[in-house]
N, C-alpha and C positions, 0 to 999 in steps of 0.2 A: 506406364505407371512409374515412378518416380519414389526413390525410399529416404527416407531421412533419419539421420539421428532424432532419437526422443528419447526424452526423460520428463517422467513426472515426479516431481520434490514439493514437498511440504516445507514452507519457509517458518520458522521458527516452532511451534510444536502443531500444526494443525492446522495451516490457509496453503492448501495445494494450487499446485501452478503446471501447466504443460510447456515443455520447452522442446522445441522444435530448430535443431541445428541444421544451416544451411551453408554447404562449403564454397569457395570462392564460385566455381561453374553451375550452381544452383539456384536460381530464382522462383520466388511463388509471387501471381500479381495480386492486387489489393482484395479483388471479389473470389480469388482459392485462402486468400489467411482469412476470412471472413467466413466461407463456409467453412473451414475446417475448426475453426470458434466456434462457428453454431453446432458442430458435432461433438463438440465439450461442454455443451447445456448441461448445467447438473453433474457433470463429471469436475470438473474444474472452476473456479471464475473468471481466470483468461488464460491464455495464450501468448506463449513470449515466441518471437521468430527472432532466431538469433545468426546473424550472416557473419561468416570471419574470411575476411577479403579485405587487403590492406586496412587490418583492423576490425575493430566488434560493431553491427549495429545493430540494435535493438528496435522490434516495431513492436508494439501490444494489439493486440483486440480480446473484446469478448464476444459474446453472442450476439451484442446488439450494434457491434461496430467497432470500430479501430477506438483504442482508448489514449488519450496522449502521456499517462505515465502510470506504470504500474510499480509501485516498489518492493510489495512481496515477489512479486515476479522476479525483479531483479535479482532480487536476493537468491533464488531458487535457481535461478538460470546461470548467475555469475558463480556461487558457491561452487556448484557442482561442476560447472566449466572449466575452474582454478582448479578445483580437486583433483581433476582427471585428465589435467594437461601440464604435463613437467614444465614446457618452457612459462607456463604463467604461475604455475606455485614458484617457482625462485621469483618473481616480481613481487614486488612491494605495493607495488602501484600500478593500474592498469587504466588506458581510458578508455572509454567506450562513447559512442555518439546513438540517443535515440532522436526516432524520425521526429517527433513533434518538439522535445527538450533542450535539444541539442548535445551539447559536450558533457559530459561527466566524467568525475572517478569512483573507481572500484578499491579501495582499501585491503586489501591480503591480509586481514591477521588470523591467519586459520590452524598458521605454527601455534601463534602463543595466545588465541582466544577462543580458538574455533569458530573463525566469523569472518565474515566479511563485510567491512560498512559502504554505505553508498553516500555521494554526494548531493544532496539535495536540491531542486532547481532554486534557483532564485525565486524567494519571495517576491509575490505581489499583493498588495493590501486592499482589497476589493471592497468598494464604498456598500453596504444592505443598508436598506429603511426595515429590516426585519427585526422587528419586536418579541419578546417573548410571547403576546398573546396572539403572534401571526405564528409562530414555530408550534407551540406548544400541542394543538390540535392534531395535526397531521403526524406528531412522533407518537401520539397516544397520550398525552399527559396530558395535567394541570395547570393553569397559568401559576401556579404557588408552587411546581415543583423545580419551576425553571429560578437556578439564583440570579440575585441583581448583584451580588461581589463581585464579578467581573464580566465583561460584555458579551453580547451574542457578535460575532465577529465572521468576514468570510476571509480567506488568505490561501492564494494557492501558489502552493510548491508540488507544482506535479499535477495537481489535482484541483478546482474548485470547488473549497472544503467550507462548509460551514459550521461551525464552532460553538456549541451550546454549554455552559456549565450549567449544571442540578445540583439541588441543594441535596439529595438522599444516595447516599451507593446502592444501597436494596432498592428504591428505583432503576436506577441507572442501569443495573443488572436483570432487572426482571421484566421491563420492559417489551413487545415485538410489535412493531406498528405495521396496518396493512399495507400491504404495500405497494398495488396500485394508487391507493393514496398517495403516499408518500412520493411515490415514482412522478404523478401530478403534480406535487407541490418544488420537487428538484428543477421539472422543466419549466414549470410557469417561473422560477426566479434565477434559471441559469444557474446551477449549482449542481455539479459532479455528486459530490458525496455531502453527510452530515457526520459529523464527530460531535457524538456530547461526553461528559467528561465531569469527573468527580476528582477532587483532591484525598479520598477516603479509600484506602485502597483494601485490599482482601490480605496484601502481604506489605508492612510496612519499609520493606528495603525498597519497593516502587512507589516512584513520585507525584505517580499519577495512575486512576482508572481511566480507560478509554471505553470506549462500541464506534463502530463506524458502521452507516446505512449506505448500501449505494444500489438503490432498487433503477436507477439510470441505466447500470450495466448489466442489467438483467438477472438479478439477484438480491437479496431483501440484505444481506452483511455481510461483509465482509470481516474474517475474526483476526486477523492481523495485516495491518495496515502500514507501509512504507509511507507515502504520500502522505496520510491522512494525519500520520501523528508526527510528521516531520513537520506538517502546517501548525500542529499543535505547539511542536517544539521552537517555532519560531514565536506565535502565541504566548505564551508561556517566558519568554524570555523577552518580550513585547511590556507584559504586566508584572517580573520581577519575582514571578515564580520560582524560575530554576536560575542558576550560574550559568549555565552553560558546561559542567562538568561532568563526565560518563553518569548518568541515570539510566533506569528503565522503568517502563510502564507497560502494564496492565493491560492486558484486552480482553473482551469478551460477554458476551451475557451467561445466566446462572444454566444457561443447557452445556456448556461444553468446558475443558478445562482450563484455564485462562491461561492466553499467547503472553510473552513477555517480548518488548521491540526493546532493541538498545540505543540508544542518542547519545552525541558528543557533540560538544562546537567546538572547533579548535584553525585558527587562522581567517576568522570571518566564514566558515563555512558548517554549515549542519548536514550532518554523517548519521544515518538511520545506519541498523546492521544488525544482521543472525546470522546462523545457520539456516540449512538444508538438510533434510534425508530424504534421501530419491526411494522410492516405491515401484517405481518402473524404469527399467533401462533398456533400450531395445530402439527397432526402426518402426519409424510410419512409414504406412504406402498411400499417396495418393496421386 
């Protein structure tokens, strides 16, 4: 039996993540991070395995299988890693390579923000024939709840997100669609997650409301979302929405307290970023 660093962290106020440190002479193979995912059923929604051997690399899964980008994760795993490692809090800059993503960086402002931002993959602009009255069903709504001001869109940065705006914030909030249904309608059109999205927010210093569904990874929601609103923020910056200047947005439905995600573009590239607070510090055995 084999012990590892772990830490469980809650990435901005409330989407817990398990992070699982592995030192350069440590290896787990694809079917041990797999079950040990599925032993975070309901504990967590993924798993970060994190290996630092000539550098960082990052795998994710969840319960239902190796996911190719998780960005609360990141956030959970990188925050707390910088925090509690002297030679990376004096870095500004860090990079990291995950398995499916490849290259990224990790942004250090934990001095003067308490955060940490990530760099976002490369958008891809994914062609849907999906209409409002092929979405609208499967999330639980209306075909009148879905707005036509701006497009149903898919775009993945990390993620295969699909992108709804509602015309109602008390919708958008109160919402919970079933979610074998929903889980149905992700795989028949190849799509990771859904983001739908209000310009109507709860606290007008944020730019936007968010919910992200991703009943794909074995779970009905995810309440803060790296991926999900980085596609957003590309989105968004697509239809003239945002500048591109430090904002934050909103997540959540009316059950829990609403996550704030922070967003920057700066050099042609989109920077998600929060904090972390670990809840568990300690080894696994498996």
């Amino acid at each position: 039996m084999e012990t590892y660093l772990y830490r469980k962290a809650d990435a901005s106020t409330g989407n817990p993540a398990a992070c699982l440190f592995l030192d350069e002479n440590q290896t787990l193979s694809d079917d041990a991070m797999l079950e040990i995912a599925r032993q975070h059923k309901g504990f967590v929604s993924e798993v970060i395995f994190c290996k630092s051997h000539d550098g960082i690399f990052l795998t994710y899964y969840s319960s239902e299988g190796e996911v190719s980008f998780c960005g609360h994760g990141t956030i959970a795993c990188m925050y707390t890693l910088v925090k509690n490692t002297p030679a990376l809090l004096s870095c500004r800059e860090i990079p990291i390579l995950t398995n499916k993503k490849g290259h990224l960086t990790v942004y250090n402002r934990i001095a003067d923000e308490d955060a940490v931002f990530i760099s976002a993959p490369k958008p891809s602009y994914l062609s849907t024939g999906l209409k409002p009255e092929d979405t609208a069903a499967p999330l639980g709504l209306y075909d009148e709840d879905i707005s036509r001001e701006f497009p149903i869109e898919v775009i993945d940065a990390g993620l295969r997100t699909l992108i709804v705006p509602l015309n109602s914030f008390q919708k958008l909030v109160s919402i919970y669609p079933d979610e074998p249904g929903l889980k149905e309608f992700c795989l028949q059109n190849d799509i990771d997650i859904i983001l739908i999205f209000s310009l109507n927010t709860a606290d007008t210093e944020n730019i936007a409301h968010t919910r992200v569904f991703a009943p794909r990874f074995g779970y009905l929601e995810d309440p803060a979302t790296g991926s999900g609103n980085s596609a957003f923020g590309y989105y968004m910056l697509k239809h003239s929405i945002w500048d591109g200047s430090s904002c934050s947005i909103e997540q959540g439905g009316d059950n829990r307290v609403f996550n704030k995600i922070k967003l920057r573009f700066q050099d042609d590239v989109l920077l998600f970023g929060g904090k972390a607070t670990t809840h568990i510090d300690g080894v696994y055995y498996y």
